[in-house]
PDB file of N, CA, C and O in Angstrom:
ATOM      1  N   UNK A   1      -9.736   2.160   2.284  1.00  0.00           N
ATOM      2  CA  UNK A   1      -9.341   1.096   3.183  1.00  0.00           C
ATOM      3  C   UNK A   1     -10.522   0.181   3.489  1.00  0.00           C
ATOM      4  O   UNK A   1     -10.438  -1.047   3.529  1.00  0.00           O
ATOM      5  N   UNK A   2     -11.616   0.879   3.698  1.00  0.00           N
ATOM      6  CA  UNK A   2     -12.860   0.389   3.942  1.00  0.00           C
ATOM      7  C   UNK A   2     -13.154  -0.900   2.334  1.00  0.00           C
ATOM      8  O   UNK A   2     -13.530  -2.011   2.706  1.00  0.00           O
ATOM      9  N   UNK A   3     -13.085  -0.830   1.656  1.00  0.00           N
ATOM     10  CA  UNK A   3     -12.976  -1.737   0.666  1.00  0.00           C
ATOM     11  C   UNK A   3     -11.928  -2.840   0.593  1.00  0.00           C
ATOM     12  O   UNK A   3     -12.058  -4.053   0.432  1.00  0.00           O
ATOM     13  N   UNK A   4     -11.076  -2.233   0.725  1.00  0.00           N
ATOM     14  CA  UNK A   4     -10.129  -3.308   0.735  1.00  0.00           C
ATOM     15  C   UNK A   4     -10.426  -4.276   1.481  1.00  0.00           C
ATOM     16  O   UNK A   4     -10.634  -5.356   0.927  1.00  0.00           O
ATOM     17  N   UNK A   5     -10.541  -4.179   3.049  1.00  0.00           N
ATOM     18  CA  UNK A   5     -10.999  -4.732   4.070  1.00  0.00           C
ATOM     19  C   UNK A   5     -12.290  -5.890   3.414  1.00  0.00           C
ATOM     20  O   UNK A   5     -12.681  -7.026   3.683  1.00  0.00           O
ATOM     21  N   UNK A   6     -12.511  -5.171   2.755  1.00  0.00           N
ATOM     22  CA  UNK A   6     -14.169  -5.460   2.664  1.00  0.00           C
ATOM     23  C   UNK A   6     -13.879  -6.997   1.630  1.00  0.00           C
ATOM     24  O   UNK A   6     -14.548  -8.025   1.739  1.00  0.00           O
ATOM     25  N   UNK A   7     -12.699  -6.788   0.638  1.00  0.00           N
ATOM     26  CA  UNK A   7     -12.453  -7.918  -0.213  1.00  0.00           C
ATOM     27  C   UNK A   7     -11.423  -8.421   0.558  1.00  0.00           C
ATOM     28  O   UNK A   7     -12.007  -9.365   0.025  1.00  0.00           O
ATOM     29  N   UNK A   8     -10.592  -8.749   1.187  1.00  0.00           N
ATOM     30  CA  UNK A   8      -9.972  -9.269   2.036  1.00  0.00           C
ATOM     31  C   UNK A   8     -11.242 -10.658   3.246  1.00  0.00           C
ATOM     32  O   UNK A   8     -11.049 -11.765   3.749  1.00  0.00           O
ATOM     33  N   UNK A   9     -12.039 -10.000   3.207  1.00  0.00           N
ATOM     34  CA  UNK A   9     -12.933 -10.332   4.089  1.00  0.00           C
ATOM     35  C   UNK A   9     -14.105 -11.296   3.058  1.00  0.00           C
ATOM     36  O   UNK A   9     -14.775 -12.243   3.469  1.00  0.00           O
ATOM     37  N   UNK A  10     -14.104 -10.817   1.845  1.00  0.00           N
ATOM     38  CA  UNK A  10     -14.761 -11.339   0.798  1.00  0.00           C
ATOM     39  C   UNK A  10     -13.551 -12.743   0.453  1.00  0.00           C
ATOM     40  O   UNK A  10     -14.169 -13.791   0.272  1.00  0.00           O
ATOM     41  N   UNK A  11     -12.506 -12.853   0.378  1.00  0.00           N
ATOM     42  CA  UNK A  11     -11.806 -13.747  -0.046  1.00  0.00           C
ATOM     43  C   UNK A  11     -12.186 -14.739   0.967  1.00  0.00           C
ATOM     44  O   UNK A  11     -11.846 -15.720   0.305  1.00  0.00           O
ATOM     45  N   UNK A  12     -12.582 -15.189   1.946  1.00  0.00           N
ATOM     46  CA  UNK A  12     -12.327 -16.036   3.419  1.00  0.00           C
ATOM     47  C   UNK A  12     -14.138 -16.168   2.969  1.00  0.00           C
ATOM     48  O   UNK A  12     -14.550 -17.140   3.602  1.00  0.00           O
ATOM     49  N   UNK A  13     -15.058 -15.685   2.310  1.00  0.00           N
ATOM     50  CA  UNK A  13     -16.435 -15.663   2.256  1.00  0.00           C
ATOM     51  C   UNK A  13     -17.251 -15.173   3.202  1.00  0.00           C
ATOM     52  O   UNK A  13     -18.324 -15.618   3.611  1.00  0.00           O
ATOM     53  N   UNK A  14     -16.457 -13.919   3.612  1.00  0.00           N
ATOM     54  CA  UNK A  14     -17.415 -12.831   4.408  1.00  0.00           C
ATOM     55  C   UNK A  14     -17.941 -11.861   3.889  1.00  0.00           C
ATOM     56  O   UNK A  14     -17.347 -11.221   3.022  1.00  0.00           O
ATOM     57  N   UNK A  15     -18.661 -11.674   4.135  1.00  0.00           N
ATOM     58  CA  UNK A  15     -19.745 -10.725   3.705  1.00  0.00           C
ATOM     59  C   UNK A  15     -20.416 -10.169   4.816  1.00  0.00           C
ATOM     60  O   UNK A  15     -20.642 -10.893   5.786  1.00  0.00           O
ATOM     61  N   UNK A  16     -20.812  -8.824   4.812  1.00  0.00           N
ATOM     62  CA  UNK A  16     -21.152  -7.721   5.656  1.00  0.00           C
ATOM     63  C   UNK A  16     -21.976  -6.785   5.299  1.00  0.00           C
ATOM     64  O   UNK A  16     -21.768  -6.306   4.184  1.00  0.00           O
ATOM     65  N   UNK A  17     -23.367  -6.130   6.255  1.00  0.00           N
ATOM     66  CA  UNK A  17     -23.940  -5.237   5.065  1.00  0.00           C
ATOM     67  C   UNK A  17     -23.778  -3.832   5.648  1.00  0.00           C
ATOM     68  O   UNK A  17     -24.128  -2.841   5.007  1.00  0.00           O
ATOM     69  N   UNK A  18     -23.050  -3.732   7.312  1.00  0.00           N
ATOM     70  CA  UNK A  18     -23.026  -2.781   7.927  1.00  0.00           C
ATOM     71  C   UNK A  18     -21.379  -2.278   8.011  1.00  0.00           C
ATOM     72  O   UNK A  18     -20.568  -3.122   8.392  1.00  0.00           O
ATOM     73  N   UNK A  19     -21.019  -1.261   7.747  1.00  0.00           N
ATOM     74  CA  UNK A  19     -19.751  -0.765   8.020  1.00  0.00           C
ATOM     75  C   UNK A  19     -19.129  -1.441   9.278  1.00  0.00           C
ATOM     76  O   UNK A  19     -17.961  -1.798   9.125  1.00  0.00           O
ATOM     77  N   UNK A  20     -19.731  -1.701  10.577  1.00  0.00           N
ATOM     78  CA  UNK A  20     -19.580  -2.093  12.073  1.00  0.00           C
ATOM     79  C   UNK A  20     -18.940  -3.726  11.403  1.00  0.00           C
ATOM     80  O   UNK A  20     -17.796  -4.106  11.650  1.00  0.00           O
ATOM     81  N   UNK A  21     -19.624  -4.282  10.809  1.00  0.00           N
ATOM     82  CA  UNK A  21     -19.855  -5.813  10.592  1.00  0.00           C
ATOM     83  C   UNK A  21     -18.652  -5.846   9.897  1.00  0.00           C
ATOM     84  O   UNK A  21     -18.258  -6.991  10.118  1.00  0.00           O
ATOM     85  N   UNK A  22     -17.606  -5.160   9.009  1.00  0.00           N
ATOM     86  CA  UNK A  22     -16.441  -5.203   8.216  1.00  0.00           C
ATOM     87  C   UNK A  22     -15.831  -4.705   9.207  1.00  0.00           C
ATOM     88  O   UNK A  22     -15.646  -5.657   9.965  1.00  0.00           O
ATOM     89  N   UNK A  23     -15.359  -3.688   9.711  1.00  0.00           N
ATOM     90  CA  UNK A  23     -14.375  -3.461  10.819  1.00  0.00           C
ATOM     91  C   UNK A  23     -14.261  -4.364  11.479  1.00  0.00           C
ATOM     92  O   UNK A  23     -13.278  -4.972  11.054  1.00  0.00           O
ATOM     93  N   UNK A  24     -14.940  -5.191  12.833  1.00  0.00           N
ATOM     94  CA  UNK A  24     -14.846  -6.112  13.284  1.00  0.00           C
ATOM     95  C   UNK A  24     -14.168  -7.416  12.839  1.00  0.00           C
ATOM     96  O   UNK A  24     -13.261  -8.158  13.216  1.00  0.00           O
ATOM     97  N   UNK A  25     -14.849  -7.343  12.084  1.00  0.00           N
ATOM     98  CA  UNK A  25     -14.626  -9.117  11.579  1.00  0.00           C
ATOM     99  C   UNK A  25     -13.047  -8.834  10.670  1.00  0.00           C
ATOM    100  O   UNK A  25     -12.269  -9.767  10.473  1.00  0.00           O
ATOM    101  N   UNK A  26     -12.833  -7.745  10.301  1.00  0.00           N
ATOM    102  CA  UNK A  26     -11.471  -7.358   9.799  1.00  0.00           C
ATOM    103  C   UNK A  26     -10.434  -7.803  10.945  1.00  0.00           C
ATOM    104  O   UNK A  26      -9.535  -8.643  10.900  1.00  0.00           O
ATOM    105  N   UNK A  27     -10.936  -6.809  12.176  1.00  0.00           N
ATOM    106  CA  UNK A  27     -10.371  -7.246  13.125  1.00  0.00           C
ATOM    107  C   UNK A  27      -9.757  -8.842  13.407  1.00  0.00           C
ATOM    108  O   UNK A  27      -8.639  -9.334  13.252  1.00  0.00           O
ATOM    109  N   UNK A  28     -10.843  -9.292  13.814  1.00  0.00           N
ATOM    110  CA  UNK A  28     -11.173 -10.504  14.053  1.00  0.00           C
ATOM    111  C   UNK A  28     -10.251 -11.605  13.486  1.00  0.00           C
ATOM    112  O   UNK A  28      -9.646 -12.469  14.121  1.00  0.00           O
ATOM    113  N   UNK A  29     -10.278 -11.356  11.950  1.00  0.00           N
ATOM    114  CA  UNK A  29     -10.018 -12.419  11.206  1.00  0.00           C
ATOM    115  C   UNK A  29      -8.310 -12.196  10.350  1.00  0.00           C
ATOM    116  O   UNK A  29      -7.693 -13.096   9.779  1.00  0.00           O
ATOM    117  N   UNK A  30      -7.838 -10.648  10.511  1.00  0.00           N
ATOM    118  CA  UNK A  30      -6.247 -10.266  10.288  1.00  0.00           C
ATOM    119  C   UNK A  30      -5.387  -9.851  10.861  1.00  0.00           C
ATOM    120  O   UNK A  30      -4.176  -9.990  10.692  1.00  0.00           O
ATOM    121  N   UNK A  31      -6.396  -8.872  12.165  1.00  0.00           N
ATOM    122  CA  UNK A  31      -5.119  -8.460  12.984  1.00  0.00           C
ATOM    123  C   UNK A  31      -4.902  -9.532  14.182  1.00  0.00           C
ATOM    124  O   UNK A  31      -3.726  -9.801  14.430  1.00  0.00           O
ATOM    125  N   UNK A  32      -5.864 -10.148  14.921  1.00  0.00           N
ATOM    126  CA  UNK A  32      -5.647 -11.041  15.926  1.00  0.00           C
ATOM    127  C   UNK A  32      -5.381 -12.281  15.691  1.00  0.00           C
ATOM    128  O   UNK A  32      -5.141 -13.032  16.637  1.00  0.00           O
ATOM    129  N   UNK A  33      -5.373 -12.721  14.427  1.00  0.00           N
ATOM    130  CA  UNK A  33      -4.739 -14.025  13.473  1.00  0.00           C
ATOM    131  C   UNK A  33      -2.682 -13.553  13.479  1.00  0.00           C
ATOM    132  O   UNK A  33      -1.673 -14.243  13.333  1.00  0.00           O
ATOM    133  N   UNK A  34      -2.932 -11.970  13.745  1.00  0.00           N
ATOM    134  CA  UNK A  34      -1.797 -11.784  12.950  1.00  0.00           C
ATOM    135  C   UNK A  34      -0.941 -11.342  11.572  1.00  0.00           C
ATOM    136  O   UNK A  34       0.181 -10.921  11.293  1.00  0.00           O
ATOM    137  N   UNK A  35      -1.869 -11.614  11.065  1.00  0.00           N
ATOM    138  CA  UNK A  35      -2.092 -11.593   9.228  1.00  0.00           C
ATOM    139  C   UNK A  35      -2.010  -9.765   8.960  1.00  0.00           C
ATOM    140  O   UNK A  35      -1.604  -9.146   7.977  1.00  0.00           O
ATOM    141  N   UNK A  36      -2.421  -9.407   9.910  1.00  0.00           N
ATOM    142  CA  UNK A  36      -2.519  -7.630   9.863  1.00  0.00           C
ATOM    143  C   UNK A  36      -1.368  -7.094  11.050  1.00  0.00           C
ATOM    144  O   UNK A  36      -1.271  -7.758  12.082  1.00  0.00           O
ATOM    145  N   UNK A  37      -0.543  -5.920  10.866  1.00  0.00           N
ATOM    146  CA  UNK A  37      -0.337  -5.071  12.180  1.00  0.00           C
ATOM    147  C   UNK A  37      -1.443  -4.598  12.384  1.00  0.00           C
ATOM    148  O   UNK A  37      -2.311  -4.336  11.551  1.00  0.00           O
ATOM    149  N   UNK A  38      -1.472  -4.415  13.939  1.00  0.00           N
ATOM    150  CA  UNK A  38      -2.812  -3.385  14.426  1.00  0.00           C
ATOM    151  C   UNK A  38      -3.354  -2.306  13.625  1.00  0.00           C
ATOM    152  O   UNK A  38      -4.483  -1.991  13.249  1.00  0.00           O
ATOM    153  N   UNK A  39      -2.289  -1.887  13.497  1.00  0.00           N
ATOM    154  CA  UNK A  39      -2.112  -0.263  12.869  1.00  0.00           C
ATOM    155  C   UNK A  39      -2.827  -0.597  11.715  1.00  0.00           C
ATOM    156  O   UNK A  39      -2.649   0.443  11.081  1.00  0.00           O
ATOM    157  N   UNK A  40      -3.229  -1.016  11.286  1.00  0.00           N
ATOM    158  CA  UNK A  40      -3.681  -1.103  10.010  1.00  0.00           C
ATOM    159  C   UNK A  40      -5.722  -1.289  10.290  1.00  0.00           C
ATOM    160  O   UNK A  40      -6.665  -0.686   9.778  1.00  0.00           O
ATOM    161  N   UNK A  41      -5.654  -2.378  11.302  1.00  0.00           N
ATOM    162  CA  UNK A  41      -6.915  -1.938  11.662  1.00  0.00           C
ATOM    163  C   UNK A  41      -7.341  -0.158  12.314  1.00  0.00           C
ATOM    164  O   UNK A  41      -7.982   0.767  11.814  1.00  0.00           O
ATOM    165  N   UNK A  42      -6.718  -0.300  13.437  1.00  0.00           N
ATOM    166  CA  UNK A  42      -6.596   1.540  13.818  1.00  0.00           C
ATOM    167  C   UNK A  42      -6.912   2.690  12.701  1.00  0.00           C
ATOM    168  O   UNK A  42      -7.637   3.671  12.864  1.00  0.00           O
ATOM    169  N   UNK A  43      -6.080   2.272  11.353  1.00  0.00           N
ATOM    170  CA  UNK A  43      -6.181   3.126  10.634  1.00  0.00           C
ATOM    171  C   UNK A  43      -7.587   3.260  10.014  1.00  0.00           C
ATOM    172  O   UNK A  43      -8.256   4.293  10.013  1.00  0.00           O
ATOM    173  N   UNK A  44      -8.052   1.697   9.319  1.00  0.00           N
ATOM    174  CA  UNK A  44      -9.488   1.628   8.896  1.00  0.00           C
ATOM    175  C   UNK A  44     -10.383   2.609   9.659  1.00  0.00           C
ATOM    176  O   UNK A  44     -11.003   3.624   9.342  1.00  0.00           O
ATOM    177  N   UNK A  45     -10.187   1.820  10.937  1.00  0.00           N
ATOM    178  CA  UNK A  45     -11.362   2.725  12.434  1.00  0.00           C
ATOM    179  C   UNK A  45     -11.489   4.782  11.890  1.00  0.00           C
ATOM    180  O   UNK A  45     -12.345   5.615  11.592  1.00  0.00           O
ATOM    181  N   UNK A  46      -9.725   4.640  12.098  1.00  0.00           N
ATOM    182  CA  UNK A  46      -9.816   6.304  12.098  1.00  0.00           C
ATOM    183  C   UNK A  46     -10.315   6.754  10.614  1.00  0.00           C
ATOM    184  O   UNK A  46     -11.408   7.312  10.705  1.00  0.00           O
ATOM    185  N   UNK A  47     -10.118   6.723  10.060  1.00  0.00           N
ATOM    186  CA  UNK A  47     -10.379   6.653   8.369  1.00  0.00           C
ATOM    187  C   UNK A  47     -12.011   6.786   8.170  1.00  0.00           C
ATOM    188  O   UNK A  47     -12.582   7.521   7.365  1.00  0.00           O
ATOM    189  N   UNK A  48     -12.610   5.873   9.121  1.00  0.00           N
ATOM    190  CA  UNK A  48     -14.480   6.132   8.689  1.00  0.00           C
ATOM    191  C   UNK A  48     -14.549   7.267   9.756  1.00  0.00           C
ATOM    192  O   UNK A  48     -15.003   8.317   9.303  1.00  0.00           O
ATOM    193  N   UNK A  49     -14.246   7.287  10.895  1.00  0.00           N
ATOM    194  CA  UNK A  49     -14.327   8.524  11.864  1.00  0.00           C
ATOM    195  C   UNK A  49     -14.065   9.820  10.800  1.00  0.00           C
ATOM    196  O   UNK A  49     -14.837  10.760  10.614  1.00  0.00           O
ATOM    197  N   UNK A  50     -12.995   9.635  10.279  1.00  0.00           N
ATOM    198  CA  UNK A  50     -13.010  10.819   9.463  1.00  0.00           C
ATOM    199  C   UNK A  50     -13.878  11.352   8.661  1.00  0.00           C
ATOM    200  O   UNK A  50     -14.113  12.556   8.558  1.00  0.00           O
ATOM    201  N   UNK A  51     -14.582  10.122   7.831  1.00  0.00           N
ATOM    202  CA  UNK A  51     -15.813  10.035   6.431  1.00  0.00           C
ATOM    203  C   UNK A  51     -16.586  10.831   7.700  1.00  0.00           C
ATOM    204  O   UNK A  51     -16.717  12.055   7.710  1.00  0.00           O
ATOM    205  N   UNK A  52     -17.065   9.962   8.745  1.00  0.00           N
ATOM    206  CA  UNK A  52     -18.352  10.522   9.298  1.00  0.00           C
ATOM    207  C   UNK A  52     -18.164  12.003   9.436  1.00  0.00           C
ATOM    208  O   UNK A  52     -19.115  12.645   8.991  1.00  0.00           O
ATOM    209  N   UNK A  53     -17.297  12.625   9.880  1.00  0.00           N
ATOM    210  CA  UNK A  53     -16.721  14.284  10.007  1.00  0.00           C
ATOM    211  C   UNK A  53     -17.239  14.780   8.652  1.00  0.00           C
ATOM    212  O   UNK A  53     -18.381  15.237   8.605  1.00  0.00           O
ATOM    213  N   UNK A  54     -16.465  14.725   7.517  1.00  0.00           N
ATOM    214  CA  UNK A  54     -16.808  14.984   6.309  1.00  0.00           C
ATOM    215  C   UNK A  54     -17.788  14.705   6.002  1.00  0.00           C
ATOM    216  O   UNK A  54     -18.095  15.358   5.004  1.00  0.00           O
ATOM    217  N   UNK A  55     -18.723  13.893   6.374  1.00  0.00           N
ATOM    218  CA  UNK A  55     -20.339  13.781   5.754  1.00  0.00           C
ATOM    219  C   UNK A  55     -21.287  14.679   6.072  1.00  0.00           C
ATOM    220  O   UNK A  55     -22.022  15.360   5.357  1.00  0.00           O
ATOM    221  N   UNK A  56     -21.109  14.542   7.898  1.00  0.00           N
ATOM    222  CA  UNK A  56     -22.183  14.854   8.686  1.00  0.00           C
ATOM    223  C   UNK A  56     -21.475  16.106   9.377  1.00  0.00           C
ATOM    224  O   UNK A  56     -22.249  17.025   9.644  1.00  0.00           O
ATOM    225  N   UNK A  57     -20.299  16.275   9.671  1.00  0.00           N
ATOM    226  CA  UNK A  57     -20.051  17.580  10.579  1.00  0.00           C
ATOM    227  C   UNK A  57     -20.122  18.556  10.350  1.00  0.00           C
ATOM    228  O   UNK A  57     -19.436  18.868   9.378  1.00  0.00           O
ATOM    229  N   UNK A  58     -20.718  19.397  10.830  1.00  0.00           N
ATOM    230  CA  UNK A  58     -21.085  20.770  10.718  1.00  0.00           C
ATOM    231  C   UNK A  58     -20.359  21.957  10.587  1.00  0.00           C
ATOM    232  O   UNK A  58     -20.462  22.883   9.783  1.00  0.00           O
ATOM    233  N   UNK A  59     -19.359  21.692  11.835  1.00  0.00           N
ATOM    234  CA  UNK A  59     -18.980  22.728  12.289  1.00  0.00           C
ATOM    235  C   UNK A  59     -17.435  21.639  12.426  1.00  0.00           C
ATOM    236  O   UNK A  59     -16.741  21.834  13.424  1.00  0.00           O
ATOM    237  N   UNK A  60     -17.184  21.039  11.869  1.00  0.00           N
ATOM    238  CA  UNK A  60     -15.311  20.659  11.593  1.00  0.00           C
ATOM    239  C   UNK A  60     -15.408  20.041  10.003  1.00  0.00           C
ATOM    240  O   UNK A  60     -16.260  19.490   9.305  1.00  0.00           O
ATOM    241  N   UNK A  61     -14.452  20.341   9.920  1.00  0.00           N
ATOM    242  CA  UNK A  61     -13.450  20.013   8.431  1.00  0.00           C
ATOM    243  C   UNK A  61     -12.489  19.111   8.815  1.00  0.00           C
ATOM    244  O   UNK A  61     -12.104  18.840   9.952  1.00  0.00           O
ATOM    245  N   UNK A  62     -12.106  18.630   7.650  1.00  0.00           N
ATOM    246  CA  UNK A  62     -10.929  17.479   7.237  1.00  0.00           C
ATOM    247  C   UNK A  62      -9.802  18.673   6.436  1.00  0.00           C
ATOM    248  O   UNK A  62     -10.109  19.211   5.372  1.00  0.00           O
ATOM    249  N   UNK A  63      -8.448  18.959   7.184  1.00  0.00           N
ATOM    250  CA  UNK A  63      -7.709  19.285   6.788  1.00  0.00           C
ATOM    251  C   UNK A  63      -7.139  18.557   5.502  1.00  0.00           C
ATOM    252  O   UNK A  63      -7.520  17.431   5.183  1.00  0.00           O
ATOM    253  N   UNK A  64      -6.142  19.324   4.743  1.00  0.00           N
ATOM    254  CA  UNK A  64      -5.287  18.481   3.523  1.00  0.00           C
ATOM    255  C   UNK A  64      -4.091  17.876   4.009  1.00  0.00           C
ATOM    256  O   UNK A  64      -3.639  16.994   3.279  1.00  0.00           O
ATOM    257  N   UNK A  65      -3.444  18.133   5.093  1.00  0.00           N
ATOM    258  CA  UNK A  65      -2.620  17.331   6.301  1.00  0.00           C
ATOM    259  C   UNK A  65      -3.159  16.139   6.351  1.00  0.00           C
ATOM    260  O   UNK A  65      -2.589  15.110   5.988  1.00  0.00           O
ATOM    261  N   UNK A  66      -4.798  16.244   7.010  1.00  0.00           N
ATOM    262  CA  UNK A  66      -5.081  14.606   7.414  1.00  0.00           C
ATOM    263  C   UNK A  66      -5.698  14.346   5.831  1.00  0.00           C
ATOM    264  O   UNK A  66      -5.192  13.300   5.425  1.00  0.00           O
ATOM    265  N   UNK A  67      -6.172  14.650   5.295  1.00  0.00           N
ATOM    266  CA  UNK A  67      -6.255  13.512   3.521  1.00  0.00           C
ATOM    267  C   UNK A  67      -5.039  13.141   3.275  1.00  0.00           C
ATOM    268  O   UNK A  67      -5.038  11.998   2.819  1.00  0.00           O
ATOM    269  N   UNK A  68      -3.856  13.652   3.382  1.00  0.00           N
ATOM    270  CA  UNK A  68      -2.554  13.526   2.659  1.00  0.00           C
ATOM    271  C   UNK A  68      -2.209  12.127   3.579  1.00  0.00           C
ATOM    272  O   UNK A  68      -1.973  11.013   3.111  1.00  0.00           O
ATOM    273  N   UNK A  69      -2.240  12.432   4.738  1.00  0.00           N
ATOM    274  CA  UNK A  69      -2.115  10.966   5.726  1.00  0.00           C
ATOM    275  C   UNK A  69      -3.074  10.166   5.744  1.00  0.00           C
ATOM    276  O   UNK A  69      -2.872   9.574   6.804  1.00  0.00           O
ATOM    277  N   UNK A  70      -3.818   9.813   5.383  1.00  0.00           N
ATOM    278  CA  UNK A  70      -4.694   8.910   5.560  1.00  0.00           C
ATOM    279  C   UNK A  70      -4.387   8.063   3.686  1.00  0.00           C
ATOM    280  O   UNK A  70      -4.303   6.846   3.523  1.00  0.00           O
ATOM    281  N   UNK A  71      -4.283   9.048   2.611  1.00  0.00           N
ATOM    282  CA  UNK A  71      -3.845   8.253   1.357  1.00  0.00           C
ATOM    283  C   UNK A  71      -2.299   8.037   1.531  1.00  0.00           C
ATOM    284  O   UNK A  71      -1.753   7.490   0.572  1.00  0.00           O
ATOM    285  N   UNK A  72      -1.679   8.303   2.362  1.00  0.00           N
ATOM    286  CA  UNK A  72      -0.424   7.305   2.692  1.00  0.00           C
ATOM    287  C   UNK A  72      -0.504   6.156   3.489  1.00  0.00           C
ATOM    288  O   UNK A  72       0.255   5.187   3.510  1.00  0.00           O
ATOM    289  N   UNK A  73      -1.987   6.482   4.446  1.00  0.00           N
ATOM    290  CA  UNK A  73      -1.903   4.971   4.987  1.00  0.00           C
ATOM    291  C   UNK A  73      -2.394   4.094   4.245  1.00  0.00           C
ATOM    292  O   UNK A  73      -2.110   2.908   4.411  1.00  0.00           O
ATOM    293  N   UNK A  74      -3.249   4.525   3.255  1.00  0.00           N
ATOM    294  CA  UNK A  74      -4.194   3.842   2.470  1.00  0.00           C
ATOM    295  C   UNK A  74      -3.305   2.849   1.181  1.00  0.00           C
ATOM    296  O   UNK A  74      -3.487   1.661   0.913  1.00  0.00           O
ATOM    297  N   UNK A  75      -2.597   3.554   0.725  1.00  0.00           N
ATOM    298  CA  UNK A  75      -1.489   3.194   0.293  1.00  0.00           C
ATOM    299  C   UNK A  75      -0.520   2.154   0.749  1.00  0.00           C
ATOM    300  O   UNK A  75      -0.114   1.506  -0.215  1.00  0.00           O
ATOM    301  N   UNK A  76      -0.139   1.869   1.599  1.00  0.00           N
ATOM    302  CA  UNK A  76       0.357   1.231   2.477  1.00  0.00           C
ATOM    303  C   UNK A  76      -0.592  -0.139   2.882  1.00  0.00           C
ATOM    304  O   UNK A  76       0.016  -1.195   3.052  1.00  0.00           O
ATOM    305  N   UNK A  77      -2.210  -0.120   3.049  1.00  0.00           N
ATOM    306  CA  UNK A  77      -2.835  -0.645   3.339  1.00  0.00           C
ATOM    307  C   UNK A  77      -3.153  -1.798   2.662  1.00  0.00           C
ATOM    308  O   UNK A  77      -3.367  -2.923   3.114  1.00  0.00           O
ATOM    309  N   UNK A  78      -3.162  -1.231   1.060  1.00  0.00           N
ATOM    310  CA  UNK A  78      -3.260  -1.788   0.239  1.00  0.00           C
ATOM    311  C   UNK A  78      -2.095  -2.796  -0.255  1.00  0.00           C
ATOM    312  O   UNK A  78      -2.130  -3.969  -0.626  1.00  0.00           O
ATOM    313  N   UNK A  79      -0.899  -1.725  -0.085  1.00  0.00           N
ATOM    314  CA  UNK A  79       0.529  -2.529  -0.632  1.00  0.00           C
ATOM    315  C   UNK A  79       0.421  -4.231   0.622  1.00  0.00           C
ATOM    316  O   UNK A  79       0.647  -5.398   0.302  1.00  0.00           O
ATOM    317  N   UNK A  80       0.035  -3.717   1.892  1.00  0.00           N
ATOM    318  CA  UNK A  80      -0.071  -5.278   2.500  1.00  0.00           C
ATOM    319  C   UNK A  80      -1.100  -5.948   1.828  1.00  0.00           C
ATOM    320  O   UNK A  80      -0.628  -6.954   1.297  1.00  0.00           O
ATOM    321  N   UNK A  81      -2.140  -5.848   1.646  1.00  0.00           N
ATOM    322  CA  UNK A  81      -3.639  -6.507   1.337  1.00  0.00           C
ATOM    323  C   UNK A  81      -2.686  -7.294  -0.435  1.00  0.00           C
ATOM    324  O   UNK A  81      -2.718  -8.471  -0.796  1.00  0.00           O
ATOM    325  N   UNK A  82      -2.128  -6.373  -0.990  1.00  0.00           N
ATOM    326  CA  UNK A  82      -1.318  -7.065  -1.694  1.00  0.00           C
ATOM    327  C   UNK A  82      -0.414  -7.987  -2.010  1.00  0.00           C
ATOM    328  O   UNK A  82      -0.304  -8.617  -3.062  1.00  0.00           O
ATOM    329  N   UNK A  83       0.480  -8.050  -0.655  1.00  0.00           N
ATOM    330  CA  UNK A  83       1.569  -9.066  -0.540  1.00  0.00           C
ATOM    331  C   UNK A  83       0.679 -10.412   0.551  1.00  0.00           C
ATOM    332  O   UNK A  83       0.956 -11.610   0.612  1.00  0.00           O
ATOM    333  N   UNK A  84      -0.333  -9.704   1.236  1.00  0.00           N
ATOM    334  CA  UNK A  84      -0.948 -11.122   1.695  1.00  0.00           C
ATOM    335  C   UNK A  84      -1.160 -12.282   0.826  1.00  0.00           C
ATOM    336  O   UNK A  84      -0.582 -13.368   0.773  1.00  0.00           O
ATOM    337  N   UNK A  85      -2.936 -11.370  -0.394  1.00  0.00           N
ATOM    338  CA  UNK A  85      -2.897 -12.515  -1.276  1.00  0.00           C
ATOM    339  C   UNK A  85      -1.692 -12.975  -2.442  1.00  0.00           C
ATOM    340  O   UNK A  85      -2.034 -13.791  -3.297  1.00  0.00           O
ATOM    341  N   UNK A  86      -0.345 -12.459  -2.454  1.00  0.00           N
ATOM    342  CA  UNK A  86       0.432 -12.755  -3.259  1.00  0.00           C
ATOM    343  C   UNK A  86      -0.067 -12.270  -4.641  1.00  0.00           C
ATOM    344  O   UNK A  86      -0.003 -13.095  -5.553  1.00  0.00           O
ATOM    345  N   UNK A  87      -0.492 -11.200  -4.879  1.00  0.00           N
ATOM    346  CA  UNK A  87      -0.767 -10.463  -6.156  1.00  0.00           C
ATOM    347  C   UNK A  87       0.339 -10.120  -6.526  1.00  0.00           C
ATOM    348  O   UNK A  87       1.112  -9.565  -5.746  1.00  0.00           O
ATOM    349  N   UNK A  88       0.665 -10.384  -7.834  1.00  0.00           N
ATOM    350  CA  UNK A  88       1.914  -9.720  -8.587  1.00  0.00           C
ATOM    351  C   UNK A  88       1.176  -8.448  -9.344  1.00  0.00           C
ATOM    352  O   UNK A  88       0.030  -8.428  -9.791  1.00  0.00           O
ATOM    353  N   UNK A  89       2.058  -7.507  -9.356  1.00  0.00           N
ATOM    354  CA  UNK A  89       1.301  -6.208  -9.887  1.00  0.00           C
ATOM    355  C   UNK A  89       1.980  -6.095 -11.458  1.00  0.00           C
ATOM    356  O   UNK A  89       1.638  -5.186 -12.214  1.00  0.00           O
TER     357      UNK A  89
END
């Protein structure tokens, strides 16, 4: 999701070098335009919360429950990021 975002944000000529700096301006520039449901930012947010768990956490795991949901939102994320720019697949 974090990519997608990231070319979505690249199409408009944004560019970002901090994870913080793409969330935001994701924000900023699809969901409060409108162009995004919330939920879709929310999901990005929760989605790196998760990476950070899986990178750095010690003492918690990422169930196959939450991977299985998160590549359905991701999925989903994409299918919009798709019908925005009018990509035919």
């Amino acid at each position: 999701m974090f990519y997608i975002a990231e070319a979505l944000l690249n199409e408009k000529d944004l560019r970002f070098s901090k994870h913080g700096g793409v969330h935001s301006a994701f924000g900023e520039h699809f969901v409060k335009t409108g162009l995004f449901d919330p939920k879709y930012h929310e999901w990005l947010l929760d989605a790196f919360d998760q990476r950070i768990v899986g990178d750095y956490g010690l003492d918690m795991a990422i169930t196959i429950d939450q991977v299985q949901g998160m590549l359905i939102q991701a999925r989903s994320f994409l299918q919009e990021a798709v019908r925005l720019l009018g990509i035919v697949e």
